[in-house]
VOBAZA-351743 format. One record per residue (C-alpha): residue in one letter; x, y, z. Coordinates in steps of 0.1 Angstrom, whole numbers, plus 5000, padded with zeros to 4 digits. Example, Ala and Ser with C-alpha at 12.3 -4.5 7.8 and 13.67 -1.06 7.14 Angstrom:
<dovos>
A512349555078 S513749895071 
</dovos>
This chain:
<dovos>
X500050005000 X501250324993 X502050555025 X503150205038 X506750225050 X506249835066 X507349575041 X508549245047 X511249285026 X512149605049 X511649295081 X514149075067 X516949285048 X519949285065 X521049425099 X522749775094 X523149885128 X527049825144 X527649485159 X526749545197 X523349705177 X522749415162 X524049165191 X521549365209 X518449335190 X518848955185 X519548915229 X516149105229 X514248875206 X512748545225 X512548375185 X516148425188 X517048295219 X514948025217 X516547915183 X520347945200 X519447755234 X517947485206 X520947515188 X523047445214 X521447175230 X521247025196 X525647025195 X525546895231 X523546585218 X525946525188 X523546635161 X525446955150 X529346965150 X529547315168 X527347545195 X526847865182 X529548125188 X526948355210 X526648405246 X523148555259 X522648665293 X519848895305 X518549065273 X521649065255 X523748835234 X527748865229 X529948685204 X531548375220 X534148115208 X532647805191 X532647525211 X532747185194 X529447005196 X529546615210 X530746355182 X528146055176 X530545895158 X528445705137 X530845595108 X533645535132 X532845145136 X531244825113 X529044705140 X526044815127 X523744725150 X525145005176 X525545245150 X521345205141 X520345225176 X522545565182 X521645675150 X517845605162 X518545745200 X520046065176 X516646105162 X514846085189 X516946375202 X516246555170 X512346545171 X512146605208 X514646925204 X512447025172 X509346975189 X510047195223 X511147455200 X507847455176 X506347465212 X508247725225 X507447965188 X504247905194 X503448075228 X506048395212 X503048645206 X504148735173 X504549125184 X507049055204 X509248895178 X510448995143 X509748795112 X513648755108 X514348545135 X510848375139 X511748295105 X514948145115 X513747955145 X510847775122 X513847735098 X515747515126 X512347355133 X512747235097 X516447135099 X515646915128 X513146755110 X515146695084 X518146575105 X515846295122 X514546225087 X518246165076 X519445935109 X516145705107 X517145655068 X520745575085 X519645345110 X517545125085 X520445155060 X522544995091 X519744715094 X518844635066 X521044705040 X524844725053 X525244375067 X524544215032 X527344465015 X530044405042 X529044035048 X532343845039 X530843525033 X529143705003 X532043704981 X533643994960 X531144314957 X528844314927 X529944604898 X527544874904 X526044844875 X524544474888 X521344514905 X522244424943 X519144424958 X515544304949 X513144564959 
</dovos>
């Protein structure tokens, strides 16, 4: 509308204010926070490789080394079997983390947030999903399909151009 100054694109262009501004603004914002406590919980658990290099305290947020978030270590080892179920415990992590946070968006009375970082914490609602999505697909791969390719009683691997499995 004309007279408008209010536009979304005006909402999410980029930050122009100095750093501490900006570090400010995002400490203020309870999308924000919520997103970063998610965040790092989710590298504690193993499902990102690094917390987020932010400190908040009170209403304010502060840049902060990276830490390194936990390794699953999911590749590390043949035995399957363990690497399915911690790939499984993984995703339950994933939906529970992605779930609390949907939750926690959802009592955020949208005027006391900005469509920039609401939009980011929905984002990492989204990329949890997707992570759990990605460990289940794991976990079955390690039941179902890995023991029959690694299986040395099977003989040499087929070419890849041989159809290996059935279905």
């Amino acid at each position: 509308e004309e007279g408008n100054s209010w536009t979304w694109e005006g909402q999410l262009a980029p930050l122009v204010g100095s750093r501490d501004e900006c570090l400010q603004e995002m400490g203020r914002d309870p999308s924000f926070r919520a997103m970063v406590a998610t965040w790092r919980a989710a590298a504690q658990a193993g499902l990102l490789q690094s917390e987020p290099p932010l400190k908040l305290s009170g209403t304010s947020a502060t840049f902060d080394r990276a830490r390194a978030g936990r390794d699953l270590r999911l590749t590390d080892t043949a035995n399957f079997a363990r690497n399915a179920k911690n790939a499984e415990l993984a995703a339950d992590k994933a939906k529970q983390l992605g779930d609390d946070l949907a939750a926690e968006l959802a009592r955020i009375p949208p005027e006391q947030t900005t469509p920039r970082y609401a939009a980011a914490a929905q984002y990492t609602v989204v990329m949890l999903q997707l992570t759990r999505v990605n460990l289940i697909t794991f976990a079955g791969w390690c039941r179902e399909i890995a023991p029959e390719l690694f299986d040395s009683r099977t003989g040499e691997p087929l070419p890849p151009e041989v159809r290996a499995l059935d279905d």
